[in-house]
C-alpha positions, 0 to 999 in steps of 0.5 A: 700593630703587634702580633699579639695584638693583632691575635686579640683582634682576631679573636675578638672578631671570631667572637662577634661572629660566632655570637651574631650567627647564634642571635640570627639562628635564634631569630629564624626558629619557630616558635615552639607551642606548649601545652600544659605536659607537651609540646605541640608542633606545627603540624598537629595543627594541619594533621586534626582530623575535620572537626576537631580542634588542637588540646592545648591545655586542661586548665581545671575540672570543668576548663580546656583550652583548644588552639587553631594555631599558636595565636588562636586559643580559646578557654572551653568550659565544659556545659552541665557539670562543676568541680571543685576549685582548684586554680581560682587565686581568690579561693582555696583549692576545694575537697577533690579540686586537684583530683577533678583535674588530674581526671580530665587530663587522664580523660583527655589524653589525646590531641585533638578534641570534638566541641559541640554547641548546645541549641539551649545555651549561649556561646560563650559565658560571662567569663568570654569562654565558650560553652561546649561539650567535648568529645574524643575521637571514639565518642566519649562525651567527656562531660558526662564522664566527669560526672559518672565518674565522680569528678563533677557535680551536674551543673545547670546555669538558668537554662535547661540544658539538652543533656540535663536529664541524662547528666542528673542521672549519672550523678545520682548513680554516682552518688549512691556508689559513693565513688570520687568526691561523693566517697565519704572517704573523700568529700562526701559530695560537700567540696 
Protein backbone atom coordinates (compact mmCIF):
# COMPACT_ATOMS: atom_id res chain seq x y z
CA UNK A 1 0.00 0.00 0.00
CA UNK A 2 1.21 3.29 -0.82
CA UNK A 3 1.76 6.07 1.56
CA UNK A 4 -0.99 8.15 -0.08
CA UNK A 5 -3.06 5.53 0.41
CA UNK A 6 -2.34 4.66 3.61
CA UNK A 7 -3.02 8.75 4.26
CA UNK A 8 -6.78 8.05 3.04
CA UNK A 9 -7.39 5.36 4.99
CA UNK A 10 -6.01 7.08 7.78
CA UNK A 11 -8.23 9.82 7.31
CA UNK A 12 -11.18 8.01 6.60
CA UNK A 13 -10.72 6.12 9.87
CA UNK A 14 -10.38 9.54 11.64
CA UNK A 15 -13.74 10.40 10.15
CA UNK A 16 -15.74 7.09 11.36
CA UNK A 17 -14.45 7.87 14.43
CA UNK A 18 -15.19 11.35 14.92
CA UNK A 19 -18.96 10.72 13.44
CA UNK A 20 -19.42 7.63 15.70
CA UNK A 21 -18.68 9.75 19.16
CA UNK A 22 -21.12 12.51 17.71
CA UNK A 23 -24.05 9.69 17.26
CA UNK A 24 -23.36 8.01 20.63
CA UNK A 25 -22.88 11.77 22.23
CA UNK A 26 -26.19 12.50 20.75
CA UNK A 27 -27.69 9.13 21.83
CA UNK A 28 -26.91 9.73 25.90
CA UNK A 29 -28.22 13.37 26.10
CA UNK A 30 -31.49 13.86 27.51
CA UNK A 31 -34.10 14.69 26.13
CA UNK A 32 -34.80 18.40 26.48
CA UNK A 33 -38.61 19.46 27.32
CA UNK A 34 -40.28 22.52 25.51
CA UNK A 35 -43.18 24.69 26.22
CA UNK A 36 -44.83 26.64 23.98
CA UNK A 37 -41.76 29.89 24.86
CA UNK A 38 -39.37 28.02 27.07
CA UNK A 39 -37.75 25.03 27.80
CA UNK A 40 -38.21 23.13 30.68
CA UNK A 41 -35.52 20.99 32.59
CA UNK A 42 -35.79 18.07 34.44
CA UNK A 43 -35.62 19.83 37.55
CA UNK A 44 -38.51 22.04 37.21
CA UNK A 45 -40.22 18.97 37.53
CA UNK A 46 -38.69 17.66 41.02
CA UNK A 47 -38.14 21.81 42.50
CA UNK A 48 -42.77 22.58 41.98
CA UNK A 49 -43.74 23.21 45.32
CA UNK A 50 -46.36 20.43 46.82
CA UNK A 51 -49.38 20.79 44.85
CA UNK A 52 -48.78 22.16 42.24
CA UNK A 53 -47.92 20.81 38.57
CA UNK A 54 -45.39 21.91 35.69
CA UNK A 55 -46.86 24.69 32.93
CA UNK A 56 -46.10 23.22 29.78
CA UNK A 57 -48.25 25.29 27.61
CA UNK A 58 -51.12 27.70 26.81
CA UNK A 59 -52.82 26.09 24.27
CA UNK A 60 -55.78 29.05 23.86
CA UNK A 61 -57.88 31.21 26.27
CA UNK A 62 -59.67 28.80 28.23
CA UNK A 63 -56.90 25.34 27.50
CA UNK A 64 -53.33 24.78 29.40
CA UNK A 65 -51.40 21.83 29.53
CA UNK A 66 -49.63 20.73 32.74
CA UNK A 67 -46.44 18.14 32.65
CA UNK A 68 -45.58 15.57 35.45
CA UNK A 69 -42.80 14.48 33.56
CA UNK A 70 -41.80 14.66 29.89
CA UNK A 71 -44.30 11.66 29.17
CA UNK A 72 -47.06 12.75 31.49
CA UNK A 73 -48.96 15.85 30.15
CA UNK A 74 -52.63 16.41 30.29
CA UNK A 75 -54.84 19.32 28.49
CA UNK A 76 -56.64 21.56 31.17
CA UNK A 77 -59.68 23.27 30.28
CA UNK A 78 -60.41 25.84 32.59
CA UNK A 79 -64.12 25.43 34.36
CA UNK A 80 -66.67 28.65 34.08
CA UNK A 81 -65.41 30.58 31.31
CA UNK A 82 -64.84 30.65 27.18
CA UNK A 83 -62.99 32.63 24.67
CA UNK A 84 -63.26 32.97 21.39
CA UNK A 85 -61.69 30.45 18.97
CA UNK A 86 -58.54 31.15 18.05
CA UNK A 87 -56.71 27.09 17.46
CA UNK A 88 -59.87 25.13 16.41
CA UNK A 89 -58.54 23.77 12.35
CA UNK A 90 -62.09 23.58 11.56
CA UNK A 91 -63.20 27.15 12.52
CA UNK A 92 -61.83 30.66 11.95
CA UNK A 93 -59.89 32.29 14.46
CA UNK A 94 -63.16 34.63 16.48
CA UNK A 95 -63.03 38.52 17.31
CA UNK A 96 -60.39 38.53 20.32
CA UNK A 97 -59.45 34.89 20.05
CA UNK A 98 -55.82 35.67 19.70
CA UNK A 99 -56.01 38.49 22.50
CA UNK A 100 -57.64 35.93 24.82
CA UNK A 101 -54.58 33.99 24.53
CA UNK A 102 -51.79 35.99 24.54
CA UNK A 103 -53.68 37.20 28.15
CA UNK A 104 -53.53 33.89 29.80
CA UNK A 105 -50.20 33.56 28.90
CA UNK A 106 -49.38 36.96 30.40
CA UNK A 107 -51.34 35.66 33.48
CA UNK A 108 -49.55 32.48 33.53
CA UNK A 109 -46.20 33.76 33.33
CA UNK A 110 -45.20 31.26 35.80
CA UNK A 111 -43.83 27.69 36.26
CA UNK A 112 -46.06 25.82 37.96
CA UNK A 113 -49.81 25.89 38.36
CA UNK A 114 -52.30 25.06 41.35
CA UNK A 115 -55.53 22.75 39.80
CA UNK A 116 -58.44 22.29 41.70
CA UNK A 117 -61.53 20.12 40.91
CA UNK A 118 -65.15 21.41 41.34
CA UNK A 119 -67.30 18.86 43.62
CA UNK A 120 -70.18 19.81 40.74
CA UNK A 121 -68.40 18.99 37.59
CA UNK A 122 -66.91 15.78 36.10
CA UNK A 123 -63.39 15.45 35.77
CA UNK A 124 -62.64 15.51 32.82
CA UNK A 125 -65.06 16.53 29.39
CA UNK A 126 -66.08 14.69 26.52
CA UNK A 127 -62.73 16.10 24.52
CA UNK A 128 -60.81 13.79 27.78
CA UNK A 129 -59.13 17.20 29.14
CA UNK A 130 -59.63 17.76 32.52
CA UNK A 131 -62.17 20.33 34.11
CA UNK A 132 -59.99 22.55 36.40
CA UNK A 133 -59.58 25.73 38.09
CA UNK A 134 -55.97 27.26 38.07
CA UNK A 135 -54.63 29.02 40.37
CA UNK A 136 -50.81 30.65 40.70
CA UNK A 137 -49.00 30.69 43.49
CA UNK A 138 -49.88 34.25 45.36
CA UNK A 139 -53.85 32.83 44.94
CA UNK A 140 -54.77 34.42 41.81
CA UNK A 141 -57.67 32.21 40.45
CA UNK A 142 -57.15 32.64 36.99
CA UNK A 143 -60.45 32.00 35.91
CA UNK A 144 -61.87 34.73 36.90
CA UNK A 145 -59.31 36.89 35.95
CA UNK A 146 -59.93 36.10 32.31
CA UNK A 147 -63.18 37.18 32.80
CA UNK A 148 -62.85 40.08 34.97
CA UNK A 149 -60.68 41.23 32.60
CA UNK A 150 -62.48 40.89 29.78
CA UNK A 151 -60.92 37.99 28.04
CA UNK A 152 -63.79 35.15 28.63
CA UNK A 153 -67.40 35.02 28.39
CA UNK A 154 -68.94 33.18 31.97
CA UNK A 155 -69.46 29.65 30.65
CA UNK A 156 -71.59 27.07 32.55
CA UNK A 157 -71.97 23.66 30.71
CA UNK A 158 -75.63 21.77 32.56
CA UNK A 159 -74.38 21.77 35.66
CA UNK A 160 -74.07 24.94 37.96
CA UNK A 161 -70.77 25.38 38.97
CA UNK A 162 -69.62 26.49 42.64
CA UNK A 163 -68.26 29.76 41.37
CA UNK A 164 -71.19 30.49 38.92
CA UNK A 165 -72.28 33.44 40.81
CA UNK A 166 -69.18 34.94 41.47
CA UNK A 167 -68.13 34.21 37.77
CA UNK A 168 -71.62 36.11 36.40
CA UNK A 169 -70.72 38.85 38.31
CA UNK A 170 -67.38 39.66 37.15
CA UNK A 171 -68.78 39.46 33.64
CA UNK A 172 -71.21 41.68 34.15
CA UNK A 173 -68.94 44.20 35.58
CA UNK A 174 -66.91 43.75 32.55
CA UNK A 175 -69.49 44.30 30.72
CA UNK A 176 -70.82 47.47 31.76
CA UNK A 177 -66.88 49.02 31.79
CA UNK A 178 -66.79 47.70 28.31
CA UNK A 179 -63.24 46.50 28.53
CA UNK A 180 -61.61 43.49 26.19
CA UNK A 181 -64.05 41.65 23.89
CA UNK A 182 -66.80 43.70 25.49
CA UNK A 183 -65.07 47.40 24.10
CA UNK A 184 -67.25 48.28 21.28
CA UNK A 185 -63.73 48.91 19.75
CA UNK A 186 -63.20 45.50 19.73
CA UNK A 187 -65.89 42.77 19.82
CA UNK A 188 -68.55 44.16 21.60
CA UNK A 189 -69.01 41.16 23.36
CA UNK A 190 -70.14 39.35 19.86
CA UNK A 191 -66.91 36.87 18.88
Amino acid sequence: MSKSQQQKLLGAIFSIVVIALGVWQASTTPPQFSTLDEEVSKADYRNVPEGYTVLSRVVDGDTIEVAFSDTDKYKVRLIGINTPESVDPRKPVECFGHEATEHLKALLNVSSVRLSTDPSQASEDKYDRWLRYVYTADGTDINLQMIKDGYAHEYTYNTPYVNQKVYRAAEAEAKTKKIGLWSPDTCNGNP
